[in-house]
C-alpha positions as CSV (number, residue, x, y, z in Angstrom):
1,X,116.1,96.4,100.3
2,X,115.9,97.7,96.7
3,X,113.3,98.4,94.0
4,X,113.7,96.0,91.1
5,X,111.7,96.2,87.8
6,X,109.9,92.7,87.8
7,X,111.4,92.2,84.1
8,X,114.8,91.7,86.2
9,X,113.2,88.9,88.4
10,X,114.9,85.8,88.2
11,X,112.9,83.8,91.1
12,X,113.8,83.6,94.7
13,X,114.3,87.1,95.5
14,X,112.6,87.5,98.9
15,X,110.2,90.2,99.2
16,X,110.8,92.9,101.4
17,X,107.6,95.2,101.0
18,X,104.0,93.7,101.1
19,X,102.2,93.4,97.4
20,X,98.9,94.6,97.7
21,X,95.7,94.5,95.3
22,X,93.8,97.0,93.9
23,X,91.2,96.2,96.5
24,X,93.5,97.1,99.6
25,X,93.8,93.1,99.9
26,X,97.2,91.2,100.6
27,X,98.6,89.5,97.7
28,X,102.2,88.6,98.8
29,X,103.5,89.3,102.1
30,X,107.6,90.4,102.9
31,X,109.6,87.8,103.7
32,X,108.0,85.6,100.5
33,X,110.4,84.2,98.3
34,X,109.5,85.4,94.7
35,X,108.3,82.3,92.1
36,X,107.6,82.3,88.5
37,X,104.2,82.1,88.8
38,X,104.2,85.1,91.5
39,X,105.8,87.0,88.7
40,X,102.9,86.3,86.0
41,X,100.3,87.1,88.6
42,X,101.8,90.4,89.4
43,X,102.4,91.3,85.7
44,X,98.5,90.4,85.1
45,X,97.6,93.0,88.2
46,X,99.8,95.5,86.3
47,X,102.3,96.0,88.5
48,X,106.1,96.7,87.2
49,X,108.3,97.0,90.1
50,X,108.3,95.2,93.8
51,X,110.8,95.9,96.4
52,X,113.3,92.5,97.5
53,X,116.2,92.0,100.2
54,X,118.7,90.1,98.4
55,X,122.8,89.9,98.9
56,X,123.5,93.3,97.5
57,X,120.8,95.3,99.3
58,X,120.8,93.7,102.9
59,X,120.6,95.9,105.6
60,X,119.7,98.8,103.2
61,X,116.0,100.8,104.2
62,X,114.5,102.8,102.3
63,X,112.3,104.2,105.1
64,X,108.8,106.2,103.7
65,X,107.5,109.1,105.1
66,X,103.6,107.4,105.6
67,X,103.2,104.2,107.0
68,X,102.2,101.3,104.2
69,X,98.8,101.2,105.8
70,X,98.2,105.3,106.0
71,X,99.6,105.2,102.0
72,X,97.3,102.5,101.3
73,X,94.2,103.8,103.3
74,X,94.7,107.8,101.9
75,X,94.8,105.8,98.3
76,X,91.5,103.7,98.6
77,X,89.7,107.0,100.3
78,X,90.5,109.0,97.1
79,X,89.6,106.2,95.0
80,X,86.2,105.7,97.0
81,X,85.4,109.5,96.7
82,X,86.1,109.9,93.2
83,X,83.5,107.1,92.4
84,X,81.0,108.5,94.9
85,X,81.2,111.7,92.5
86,X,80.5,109.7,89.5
87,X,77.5,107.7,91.0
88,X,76.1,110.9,93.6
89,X,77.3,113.5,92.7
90,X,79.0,114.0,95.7
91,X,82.1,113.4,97.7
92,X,82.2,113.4,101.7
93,X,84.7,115.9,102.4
94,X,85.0,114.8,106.4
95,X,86.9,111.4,105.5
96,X,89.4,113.3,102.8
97,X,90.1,115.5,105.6
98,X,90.6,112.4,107.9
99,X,93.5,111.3,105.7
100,X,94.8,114.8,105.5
101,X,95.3,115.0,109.1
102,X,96.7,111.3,109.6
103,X,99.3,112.0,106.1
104,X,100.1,115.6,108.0
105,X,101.1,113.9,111.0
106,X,102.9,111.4,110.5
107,X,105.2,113.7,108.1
108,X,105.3,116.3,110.9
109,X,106.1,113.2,113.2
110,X,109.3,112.3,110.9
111,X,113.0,113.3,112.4
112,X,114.2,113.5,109.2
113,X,111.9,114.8,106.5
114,X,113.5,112.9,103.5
115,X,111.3,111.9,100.6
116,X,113.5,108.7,99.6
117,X,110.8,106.1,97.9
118,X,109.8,104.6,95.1
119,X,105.9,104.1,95.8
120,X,104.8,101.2,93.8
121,X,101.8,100.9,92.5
122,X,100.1,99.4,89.3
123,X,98.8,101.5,86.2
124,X,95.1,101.4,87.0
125,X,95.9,102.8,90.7
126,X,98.3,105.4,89.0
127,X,95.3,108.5,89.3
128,X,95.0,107.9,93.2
129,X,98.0,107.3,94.1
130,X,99.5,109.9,92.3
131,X,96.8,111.9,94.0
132,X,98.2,111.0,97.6
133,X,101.8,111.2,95.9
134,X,101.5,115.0,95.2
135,X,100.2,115.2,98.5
136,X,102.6,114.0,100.5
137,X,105.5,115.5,97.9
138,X,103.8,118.9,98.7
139,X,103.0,118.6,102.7
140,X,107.0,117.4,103.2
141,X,108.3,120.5,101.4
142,X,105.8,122.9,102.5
143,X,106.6,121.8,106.3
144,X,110.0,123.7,106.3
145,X,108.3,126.7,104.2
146,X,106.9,128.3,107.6
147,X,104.0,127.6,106.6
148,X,101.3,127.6,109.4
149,X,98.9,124.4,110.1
150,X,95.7,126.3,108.4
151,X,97.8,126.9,105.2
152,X,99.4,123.4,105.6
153,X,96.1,121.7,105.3
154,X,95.3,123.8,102.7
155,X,97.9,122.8,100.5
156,X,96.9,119.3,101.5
157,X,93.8,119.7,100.4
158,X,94.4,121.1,97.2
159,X,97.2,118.9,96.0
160,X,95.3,115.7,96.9
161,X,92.2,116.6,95.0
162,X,93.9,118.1,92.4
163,X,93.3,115.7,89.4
164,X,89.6,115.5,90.9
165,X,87.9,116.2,87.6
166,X,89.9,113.4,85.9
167,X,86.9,112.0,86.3
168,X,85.0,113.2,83.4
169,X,88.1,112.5,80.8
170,X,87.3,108.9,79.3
171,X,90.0,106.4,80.2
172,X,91.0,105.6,76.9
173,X,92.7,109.1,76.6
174,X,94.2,109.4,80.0
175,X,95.7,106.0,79.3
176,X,96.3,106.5,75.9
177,X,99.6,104.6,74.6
178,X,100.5,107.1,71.9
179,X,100.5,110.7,71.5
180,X,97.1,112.7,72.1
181,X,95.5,114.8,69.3
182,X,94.8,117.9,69.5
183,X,90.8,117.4,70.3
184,X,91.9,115.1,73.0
185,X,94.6,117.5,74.5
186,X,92.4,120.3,75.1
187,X,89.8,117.8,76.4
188,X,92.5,116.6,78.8
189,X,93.1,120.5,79.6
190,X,89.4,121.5,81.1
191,X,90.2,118.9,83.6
192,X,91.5,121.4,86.4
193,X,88.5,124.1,85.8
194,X,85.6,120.6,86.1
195,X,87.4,120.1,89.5
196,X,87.3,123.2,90.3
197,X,83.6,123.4,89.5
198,X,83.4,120.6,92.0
199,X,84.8,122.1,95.1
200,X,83.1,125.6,94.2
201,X,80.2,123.9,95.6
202,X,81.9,123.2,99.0
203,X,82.0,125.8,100.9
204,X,84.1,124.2,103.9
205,X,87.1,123.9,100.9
206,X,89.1,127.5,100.6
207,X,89.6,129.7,98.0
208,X,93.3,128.6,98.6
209,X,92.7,124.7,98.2
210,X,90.4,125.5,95.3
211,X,92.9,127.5,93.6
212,X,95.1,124.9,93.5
213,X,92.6,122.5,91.5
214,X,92.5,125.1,89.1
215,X,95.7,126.5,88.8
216,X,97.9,123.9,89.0
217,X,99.0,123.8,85.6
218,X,99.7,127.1,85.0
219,X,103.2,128.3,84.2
220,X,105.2,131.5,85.4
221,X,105.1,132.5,81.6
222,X,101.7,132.0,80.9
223,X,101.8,128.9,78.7
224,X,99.8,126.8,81.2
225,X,96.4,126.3,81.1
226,X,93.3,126.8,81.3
227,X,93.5,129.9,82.3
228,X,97.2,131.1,80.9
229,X,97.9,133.5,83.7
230,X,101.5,134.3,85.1
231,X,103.4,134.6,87.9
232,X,101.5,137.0,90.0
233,X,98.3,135.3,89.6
234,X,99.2,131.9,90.5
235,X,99.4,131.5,94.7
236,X,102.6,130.4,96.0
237,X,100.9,127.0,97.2
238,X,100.2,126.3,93.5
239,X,103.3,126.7,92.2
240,X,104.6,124.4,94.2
241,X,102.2,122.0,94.0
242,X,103.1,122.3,90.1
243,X,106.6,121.0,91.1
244,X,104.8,118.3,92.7
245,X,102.6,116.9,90.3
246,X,105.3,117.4,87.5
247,X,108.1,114.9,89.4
248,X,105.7,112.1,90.5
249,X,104.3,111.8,87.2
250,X,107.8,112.0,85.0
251,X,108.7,109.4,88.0
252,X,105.9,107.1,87.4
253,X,105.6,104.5,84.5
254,X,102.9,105.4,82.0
255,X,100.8,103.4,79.1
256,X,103.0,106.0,76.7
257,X,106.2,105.9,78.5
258,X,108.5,104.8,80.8
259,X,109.4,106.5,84.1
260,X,112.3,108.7,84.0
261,X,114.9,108.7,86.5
262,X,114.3,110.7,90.1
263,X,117.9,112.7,89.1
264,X,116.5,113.0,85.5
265,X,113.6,114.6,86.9
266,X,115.4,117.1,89.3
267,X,117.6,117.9,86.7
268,X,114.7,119.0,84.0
269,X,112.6,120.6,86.7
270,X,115.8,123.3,87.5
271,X,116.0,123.7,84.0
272,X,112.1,124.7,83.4
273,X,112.6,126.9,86.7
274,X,114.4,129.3,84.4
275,X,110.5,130.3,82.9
276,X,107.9,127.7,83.5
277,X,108.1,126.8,87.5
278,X,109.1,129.6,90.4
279,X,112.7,129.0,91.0
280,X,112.0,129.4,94.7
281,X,109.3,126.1,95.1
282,X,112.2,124.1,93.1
283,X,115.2,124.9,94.9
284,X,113.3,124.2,98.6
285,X,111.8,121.2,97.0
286,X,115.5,120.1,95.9
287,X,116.3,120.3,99.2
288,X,114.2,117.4,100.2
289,X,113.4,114.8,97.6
290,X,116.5,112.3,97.4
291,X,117.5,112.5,93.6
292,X,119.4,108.7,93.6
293,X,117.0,106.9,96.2
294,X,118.2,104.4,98.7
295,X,118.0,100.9,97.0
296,X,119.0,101.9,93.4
297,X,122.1,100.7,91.8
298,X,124.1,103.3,90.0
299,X,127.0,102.9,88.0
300,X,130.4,105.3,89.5
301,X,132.6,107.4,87.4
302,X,135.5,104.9,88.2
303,X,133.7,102.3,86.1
304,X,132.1,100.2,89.3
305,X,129.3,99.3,90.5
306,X,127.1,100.4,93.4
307,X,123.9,100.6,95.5
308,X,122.9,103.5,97.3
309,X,122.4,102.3,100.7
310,X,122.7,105.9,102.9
311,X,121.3,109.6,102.6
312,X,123.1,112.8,102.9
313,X,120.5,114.8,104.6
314,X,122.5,117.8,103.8
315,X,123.7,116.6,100.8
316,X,121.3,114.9,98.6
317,X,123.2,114.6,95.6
318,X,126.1,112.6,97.2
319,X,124.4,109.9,99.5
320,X,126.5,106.9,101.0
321,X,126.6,103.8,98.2
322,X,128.1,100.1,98.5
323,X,130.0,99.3,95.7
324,X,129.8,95.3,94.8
325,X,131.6,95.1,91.5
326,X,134.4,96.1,90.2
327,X,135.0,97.8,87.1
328,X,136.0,94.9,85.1
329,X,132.5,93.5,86.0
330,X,133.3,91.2,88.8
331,X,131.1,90.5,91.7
332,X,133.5,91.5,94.9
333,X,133.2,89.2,97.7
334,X,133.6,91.9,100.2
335,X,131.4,94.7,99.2
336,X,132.8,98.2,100.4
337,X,131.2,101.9,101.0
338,X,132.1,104.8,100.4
339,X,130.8,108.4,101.1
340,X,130.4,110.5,98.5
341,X,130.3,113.8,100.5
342,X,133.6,112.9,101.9
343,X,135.2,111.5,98.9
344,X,134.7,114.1,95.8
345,X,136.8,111.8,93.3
346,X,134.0,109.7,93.1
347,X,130.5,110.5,91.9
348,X,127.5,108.6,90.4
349,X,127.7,108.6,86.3
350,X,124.1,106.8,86.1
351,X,121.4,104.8,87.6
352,X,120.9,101.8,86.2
353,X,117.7,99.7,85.6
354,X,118.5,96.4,87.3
């Protein structure tokens, strides 16, 4: 299977993930073959990408970390609790904490702890599931951290509630197409201290979680906000739940831009680890986020074509791919692989968007 932005549809692709609605409700099921009409309806439900099996992806998983229905489930739960804050006043800390412990488990459960997925979603979902995003980004690094349980939930906790007081910045500038002023940029920036002001209330929520919510903007040099401390002021947890929330949403298609490229990301995240982000939360989260996912087609240094259909577990940067056209552009009938940790000649120049 691959990830295909729906733009490059040209009908008949067979699903191979379930499309669901913003309600939790099945819209198209894997194994349907894509139509035009499929296409308009999931353009009008704001979705851009869906995942299809066709000739040059068969055979090719791109396994994630939660179950569909735990992903989906955490999602609604954030989305349901949010509102509940916005209509009561309050938010029922029991059932985030029932996620928690499922999205824990299942990542503890994992062989291999490999975050290798593109998690669709559509733009109006983007706030909750980036909310479960960070999470899980943060719970499958901090799991080979030594970090005990009690932390581990923690930095659960803190990660998936912290865009919590999103909910008091008007829509219209967190999905704001162009560039914010500078009234609407330091509104944007009281939104970790409101969330924080949230939690403050609740005493079963720690300091640690809480500081999260607050902190997790801050940078190393003090240029974050709100608070513009540095380094030793910031807990570790924060920092790298910083890391987190920085590569899901420069992965993630916004109303003002595009998403960048997971390599793209990696690559600007080690360079702001030089004064913005702790070097150490970085490198360890380097070592488990695949930076050319399974499923996307990358374009070799020998001028052919290629999907990535195999991880490197201790190699991420030189995964497994299938190469299906040469480099005069011709579609090869018998598709070949090679390894890139066993053959250094060859390395990936780009990733393409097809």
């Amino acid at each position: 299977m691959r990830a295909i932005n729906i733009e490059k549809l040209k009908g008949e692709e067979k699903l191979a993930r379930n499309v669901y609605d913003e309600h939790g409700g099945m819209l198209l099921t894997a194994g349907t073959k894509v139509k035009d009409n499929y296409i308009e309806k999931l353009k009008l439900k704001g979705y851009n990408t869906v995942y299809v099996e066709d000739e040059i992806s068969g055979g090719i998983e791109a396994d994630d970390i939660l179950r569909e229905k735990t992903r989906r489930q955490s999602r609604e739960e954030i989305k349901v609790q949010f509102k509940n804050y916005i209509d009561h006043k309050d938010i029922n800390i029991d059932k985030i904490m029932k996620c928690i412990d499922q999205i824990i488990d299942e990542i503890l459960s994992t062989r291999e702890i490999i975050f290798n997925i593109n998690d669709i979603r559509t733009k109006d979902e983007y706030t909750y599931a980036h909310s479960v995003n960070v999470c899980v980004l943060a719970v499958t690094v901090g799991a080979h951290l030594d970090i005990n349980m009690a932390r581990l939930k923690e930095l659960a906790v803190g990660s998936i509630l912290h865009d919590l007081g999103k909910i008091f910045i008007p829509n219209e500038i967190i999905n704001k197409p162009g560039r914010l002023t500078d009234a609407e940029f330091d509104l944007m920036k009281k939104h970790p201290k409101l969330g924080y002001d949230i939690l403050n209330q609740k005493p079963q929520i720690t300091p640690i979680s809480k500081n999260i919510v607050l902190m997790h903007h801050e940078k190393m040099n003090g240029t974050g906000y709100p608070l513009g401390v540095e380094y030793a002021q910031i807990h570790k947890l924060t920092r790298l739940v910083t890391v987190c929330d920085m590569y899901d949403a420069m992965t993630s298609d916004r109303s003002y831009r595009k998403a960048m490229k997971a390599y793209e990301v990696i690559e600007y995240l080690t360079h702001l680890s030089v004064s913005e982000l702790d070097r150490e939360m970085v490198d360890a989260f380097k070592r488990f986020i695949a930076p050319y996912p399974s499923g996307v087609i990358a374009m070799l240094n020998n001028g052919c074509k290629a999907i990535v259909s195999e991880q490197n577990k201790d190699m991420l940067t030189r995964p497994v791919v299938r190469v299906f056209e040469d480099e005069k552009g011709s579609r090869l009938v018998n598709p070949y692989e090679i390894d890139l940790k066993k053959n250094l000649t060859v390395f990936i120049n780009e990733v393409l968007d097809e």
